[in-house]
N, C-alpha and C positions, 0 to 999 in steps of 0.2 A: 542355652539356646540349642546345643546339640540334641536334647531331647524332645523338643519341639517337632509337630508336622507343619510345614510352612506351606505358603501356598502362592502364586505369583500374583499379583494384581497387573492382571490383565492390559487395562484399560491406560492406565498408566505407565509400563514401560514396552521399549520397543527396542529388542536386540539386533543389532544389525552387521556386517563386516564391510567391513573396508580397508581393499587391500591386504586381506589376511586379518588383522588385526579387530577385533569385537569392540562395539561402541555401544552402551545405552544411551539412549534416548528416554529424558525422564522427564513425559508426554506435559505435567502440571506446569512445570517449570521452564519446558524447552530449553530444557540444559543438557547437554553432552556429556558422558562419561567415560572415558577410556577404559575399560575392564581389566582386570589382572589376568590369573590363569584361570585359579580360585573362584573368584566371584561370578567369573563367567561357566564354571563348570558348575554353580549353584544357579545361576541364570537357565543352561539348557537343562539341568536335570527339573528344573520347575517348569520348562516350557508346554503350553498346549496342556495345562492344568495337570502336570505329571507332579512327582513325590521327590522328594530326595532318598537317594540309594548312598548313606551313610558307608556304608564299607565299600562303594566303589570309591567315594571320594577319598577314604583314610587309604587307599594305593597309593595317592599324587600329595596330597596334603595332610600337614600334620593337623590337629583338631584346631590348634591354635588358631589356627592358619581360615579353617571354616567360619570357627566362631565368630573374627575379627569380621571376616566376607559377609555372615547372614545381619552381623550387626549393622555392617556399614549400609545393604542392601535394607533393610528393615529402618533405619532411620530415612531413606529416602521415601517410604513406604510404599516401593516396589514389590514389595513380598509382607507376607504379615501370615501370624500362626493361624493355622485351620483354623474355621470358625468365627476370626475376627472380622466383624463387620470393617466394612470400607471405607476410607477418607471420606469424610467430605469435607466439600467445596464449600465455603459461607459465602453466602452471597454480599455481594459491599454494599452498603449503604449508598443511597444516589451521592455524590458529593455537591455539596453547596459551591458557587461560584467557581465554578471548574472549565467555562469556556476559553479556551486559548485561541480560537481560530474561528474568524466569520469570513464568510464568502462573501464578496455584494456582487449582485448581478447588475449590472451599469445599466446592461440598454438590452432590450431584445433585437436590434439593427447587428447585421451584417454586411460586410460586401463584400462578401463570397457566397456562393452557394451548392455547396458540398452535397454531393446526392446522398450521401448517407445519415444526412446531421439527426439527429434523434430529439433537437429541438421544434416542435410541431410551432412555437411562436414567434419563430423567426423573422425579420422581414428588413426589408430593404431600410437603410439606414436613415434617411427622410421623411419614413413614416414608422418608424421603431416608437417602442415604449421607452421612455427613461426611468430609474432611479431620481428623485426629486435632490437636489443638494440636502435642503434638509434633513429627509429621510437617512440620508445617506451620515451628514454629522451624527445624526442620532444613532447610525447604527456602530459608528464610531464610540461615543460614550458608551451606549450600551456594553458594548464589548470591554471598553477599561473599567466599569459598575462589574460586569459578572468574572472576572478573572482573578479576584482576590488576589490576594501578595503576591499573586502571580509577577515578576517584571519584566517579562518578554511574550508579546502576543502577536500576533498574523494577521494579517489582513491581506486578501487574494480578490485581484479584479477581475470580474468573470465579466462573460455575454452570453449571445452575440459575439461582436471583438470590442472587447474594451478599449483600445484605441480610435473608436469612431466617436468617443468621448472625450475625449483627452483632457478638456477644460473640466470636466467633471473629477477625471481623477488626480490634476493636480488642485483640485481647491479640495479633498476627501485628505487626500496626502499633508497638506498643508493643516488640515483641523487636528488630524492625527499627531505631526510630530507636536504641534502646538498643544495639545492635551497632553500627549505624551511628558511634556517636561512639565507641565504642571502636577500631574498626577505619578513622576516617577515611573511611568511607561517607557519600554523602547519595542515601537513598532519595526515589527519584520515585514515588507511589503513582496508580496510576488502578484505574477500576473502571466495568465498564458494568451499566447497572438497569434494568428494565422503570416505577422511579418510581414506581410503584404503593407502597410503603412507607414512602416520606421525609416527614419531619418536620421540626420547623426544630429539634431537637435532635441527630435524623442529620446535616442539612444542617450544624449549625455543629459538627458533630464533621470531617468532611470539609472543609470549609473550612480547621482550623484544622492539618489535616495535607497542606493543599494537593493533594488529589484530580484528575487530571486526570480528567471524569467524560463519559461517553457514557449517554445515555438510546436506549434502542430504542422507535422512534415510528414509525408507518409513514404517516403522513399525515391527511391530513382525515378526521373522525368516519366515513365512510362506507369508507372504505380499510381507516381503522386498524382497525374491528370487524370486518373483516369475517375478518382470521384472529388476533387477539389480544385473545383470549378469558378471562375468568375460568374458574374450574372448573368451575364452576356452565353455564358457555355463553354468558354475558351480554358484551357490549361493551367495553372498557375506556377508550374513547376521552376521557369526560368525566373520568376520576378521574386519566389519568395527564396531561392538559394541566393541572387545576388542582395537583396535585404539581409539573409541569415548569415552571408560570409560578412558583409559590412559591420552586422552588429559583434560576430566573433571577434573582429580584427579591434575593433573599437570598446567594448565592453568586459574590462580587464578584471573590475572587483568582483563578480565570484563568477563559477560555470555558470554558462549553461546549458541546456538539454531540451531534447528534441520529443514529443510525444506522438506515435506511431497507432494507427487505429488500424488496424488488421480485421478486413473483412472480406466478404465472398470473391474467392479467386484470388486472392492476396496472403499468402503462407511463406513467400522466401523471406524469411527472414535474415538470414545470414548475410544478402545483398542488398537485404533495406541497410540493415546496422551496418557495412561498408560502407557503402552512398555516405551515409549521415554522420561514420564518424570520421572515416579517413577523407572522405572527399570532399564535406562541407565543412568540419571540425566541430562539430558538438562536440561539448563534453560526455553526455552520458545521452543514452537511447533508452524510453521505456514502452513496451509494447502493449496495446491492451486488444486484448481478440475479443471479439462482439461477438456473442450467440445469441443475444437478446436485443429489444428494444430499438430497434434501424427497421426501417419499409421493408417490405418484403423486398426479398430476392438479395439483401445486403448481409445477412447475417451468415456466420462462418455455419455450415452444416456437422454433422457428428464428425465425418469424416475429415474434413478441413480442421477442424478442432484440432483431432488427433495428430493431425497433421504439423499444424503448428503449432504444440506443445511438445511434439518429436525435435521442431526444429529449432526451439528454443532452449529443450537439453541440453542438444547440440551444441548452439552459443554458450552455455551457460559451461560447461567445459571447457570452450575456450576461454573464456574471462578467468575459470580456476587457473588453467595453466599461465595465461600471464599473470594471474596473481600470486604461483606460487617464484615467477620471478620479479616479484614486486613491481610489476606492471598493473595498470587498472584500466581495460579497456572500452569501460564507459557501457555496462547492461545494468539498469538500474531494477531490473526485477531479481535478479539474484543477487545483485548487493541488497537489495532492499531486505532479500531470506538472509542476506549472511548479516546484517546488522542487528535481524531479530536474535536468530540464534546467542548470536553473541553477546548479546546484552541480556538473553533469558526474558525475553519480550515472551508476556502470555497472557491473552485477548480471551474474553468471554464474551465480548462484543465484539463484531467485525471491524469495526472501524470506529471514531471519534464522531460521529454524528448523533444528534442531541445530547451528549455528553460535553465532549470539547470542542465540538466544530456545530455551526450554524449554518445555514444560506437567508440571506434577503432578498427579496425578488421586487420586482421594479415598484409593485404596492408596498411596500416596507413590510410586509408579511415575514415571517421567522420560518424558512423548513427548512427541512432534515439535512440538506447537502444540496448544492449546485445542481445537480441532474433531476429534482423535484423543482425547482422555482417554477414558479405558474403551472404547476402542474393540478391535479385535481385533488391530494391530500391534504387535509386539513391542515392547517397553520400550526406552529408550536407557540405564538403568538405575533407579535409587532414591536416596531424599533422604536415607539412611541408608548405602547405599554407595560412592554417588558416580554420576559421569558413568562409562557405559560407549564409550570412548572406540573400543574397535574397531568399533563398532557405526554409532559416529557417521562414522567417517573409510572406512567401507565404504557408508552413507549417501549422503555426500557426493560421492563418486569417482563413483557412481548416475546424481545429480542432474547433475554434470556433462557427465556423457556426454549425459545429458538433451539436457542447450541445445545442448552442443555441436553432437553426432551429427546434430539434428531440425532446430535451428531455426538453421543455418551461415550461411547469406546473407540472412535478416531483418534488415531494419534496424531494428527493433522489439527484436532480441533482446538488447541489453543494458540495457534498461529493462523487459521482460517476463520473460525467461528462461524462457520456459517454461510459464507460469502458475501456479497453485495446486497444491499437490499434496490437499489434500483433492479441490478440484472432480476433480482426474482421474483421482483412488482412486472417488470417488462416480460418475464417467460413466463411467468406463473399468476401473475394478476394476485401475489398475495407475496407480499412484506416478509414476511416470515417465516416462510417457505426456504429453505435453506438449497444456495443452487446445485441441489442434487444430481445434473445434466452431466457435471466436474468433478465430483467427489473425487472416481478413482485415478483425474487425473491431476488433482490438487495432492490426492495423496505419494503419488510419483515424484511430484517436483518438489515437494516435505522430503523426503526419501532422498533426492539427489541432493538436497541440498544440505541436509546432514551429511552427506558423504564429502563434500567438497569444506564444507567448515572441516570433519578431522583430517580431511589430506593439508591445510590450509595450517592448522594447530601442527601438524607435524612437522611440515614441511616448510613452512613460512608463518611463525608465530607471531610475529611483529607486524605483519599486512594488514590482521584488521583493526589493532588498534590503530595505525596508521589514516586506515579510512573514517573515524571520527574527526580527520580534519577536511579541510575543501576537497572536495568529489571531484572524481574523474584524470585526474593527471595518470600521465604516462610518465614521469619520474620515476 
């Protein structure tokens, strides 16, 4: 191997320090590597398409010593001799019966009316569209039909507020666990609420069907009124914290968490996630900033962006430090990066839609995700005829080209792919347009957040196995 000209593959790894200390980042796998002295003086001597200077490195290291380095690096195929064309990627096979997770949208009714909602079907709970019960059994089967041996799958009740249904989602819940034992299923049920409706009669019904449940809170009384609103126009902030402490106090079998929509004028972070963890008790807070798809004048601008992606650094710092003393202070977008990491989580598609996740929408129609229902793309089919699988597998060959094609030499892109496809249907009026508006600030928060897994492996090794079990404790 010493006689070899090697050459770095680029696209693929990503040298970085922390804390003194040199880490690769080995981009395909999003796996971390702690570097020796060695491997890392073969890493900068290759860096920015440079050569190896052999007699510099026989000053520091004996040959052996390199050999082992270029070998260990060249089976990661970080590096490969001049001239050797470059890995590729094989693309997978679509996988048959691979859905684990369908959305149902219940109702188009709300009663609320949130000036930023990005559901244009919304309406008053009275004259809302439903989900048929039928439709809805059927999207039940459907779902344990395409999940093959799979024996644990999702089912998430969306809207509107899914609780302006209630009788619809305990007779959907009840077809569920009733399938489920005949066909060897155990349904996982979640459901996110505005909480404006719970009772401790809701509360101990979800409870006893084990709910993983998200409440939509946008922060401190001055935040939260200012766009989640009753019909009427009035505030909601006092009614939905004393429903969300009622349901903390009351609903013991698993966390849960609060989700946070950050839009124009709305960047503190740091005393949203206060508010919601210390003073209401969520377990976990997860933020999502809107540049896209909200009425005008609602969407975060460039500047606001940067803003709250500064401040959510920021948080994301403190979550390391209490988690290098085995604290977990509940930000679920940097646990979310630190579970990828960890597990070597690497996505060529952005996310599980028409793959493993579904949405039904009150026609029994099949699309992409929750934030498409009734929207104007085509169907992937119906919960009546099935998955329409040419659709999906012309979908997906899309999507690929997506990451592929845009985001090549990203070391970001096997934990992004791409982004969102609503956010780039919403900014860009095209699917597949990857949300290039974030690039280099998706690639910042990749960047920190390698940094915080090896302080994390050094410094508290034991913390994120730990967070494979129930999220959110302060233990």
């Amino acid at each position: 191997m010493l006689d070899m000209n090697w050459r770095m593959a680029q696209a693929d790894a990503r040298r970085i320090e922390v804390d003194g200390r040199p880490v690769l980042f080995h981009v395909p796998t999003t796996s971390l590597f702690e570097l020796d002295g060695v491997a890392d003086a073969v890493m900068r001597g290759l860096a920015d398409g440079g050569s190896l200077d052999l007699s510099v490195l026989a000053e520091s290291f004996a040959p052996a010593e390199v050999e082992e380095a270029l070998r260990d690096l060249a089976a990661l195929n970080v590096i490969r001799p001049d001239g050797t064309a470059a890995a590729t990627r094989t693309r997978p096979a679509l996988p048959e019966n691979s859905l684990t997770s369908l959305v149902l949208t219940l109702t188009t009714g709300c009663n609320l009316a949130c000036t930023y909602c990005y559901k244009e079907d919304l309406a008053r709970p009275g004259v809302a569209g439903h989900l048929s019960p039928d439709h809805a059994e059927r999207a039940v089967d459907l779902l344990i039909r395409e999940s093959g041996a799979r024996k644990r799958v999702n089912l998430t009740f969306f809207g509107g507020e899914p609780l302006t249904v209630l009788p619809l989602v305990r007779r959907v819940v009840a077809h569920a666990e009733r399938r489920g034992r005949e066909s060897g299923k155990e349904f996982d049920f979640s459901l996110t609420t505005n909480a404006t409706l719970l009772n401790d009669d809701i509360i101990d019904f979800l409870a006893a069907h084990r709910f993983a449940l998200t409440v939509s809170m946008d922060g401190p009384e001055a935040i939260h009124d200012r766009n989640r609103r009753t019909l009427g126009g009035s505030g909601t902030h006092a009614v939905v914290a004393e429903r969300a402490r009622r349901l903390l106090e009351r609903y013991r079998g698993r966390p849960v968490g609060a989700r946070v929509t950050l839009t124009a004028g709305i960047t503190d972070v740091a005393a949203i996630h206060h508010h919601l963890k210390h003073e209401i008790g969520f377990a976990e807070i997860g933020f999502a900033p809107v540049t896209a798809g909200l009425p005008a004048g609602f969407r975060l601008d460039d500047s606001e962006t940067r803003e709250v992606f500064d401040n959510l650094k920021a948080l994301a710092l403190q979550w390391q430090d209490a988690a290098l003393e085995g604290r977990d202070i509940g930000f679920s977008n940097i646990g979310q990066m630190m579970t990828a990491l960890h597990e070597g989580s690497s996505k060529l598609i952005p996310c599980g839609a028409a793959v493993a996740l579904l949405a039904v929408d009150i026609a029994g129609n099949l699309t992409l995700c929750h934030r498409f229902a009734g929207g104007e793309l085509a169907p992937f089919g119906h919960v009546e005829t099935g998955i329409d699988r040419a659709a999906v597998a012309a979908f997906v060959e899309r999507a690929l080209d997506r990451s592929e094609g845009f985001c090549g030499d990203c070391h970001a892109r096997h934990l992004c792919a791409g982004g969102c496809y609503h956010e780039s249907h919403a900014r860009h009026g095209d699917l597949f347009r990857p949300t290039d508006h974030y690039c280099d600030l998706m690639r910042e928060w990749v960047d920190l957040g390698i940094a915080i897994h090896a302080r994390l492996m050094a410094g508290n090794p034991t913390f994120l196995a730990r967070r494979s079990g129930p999220r959110g404790s302060d233990t």
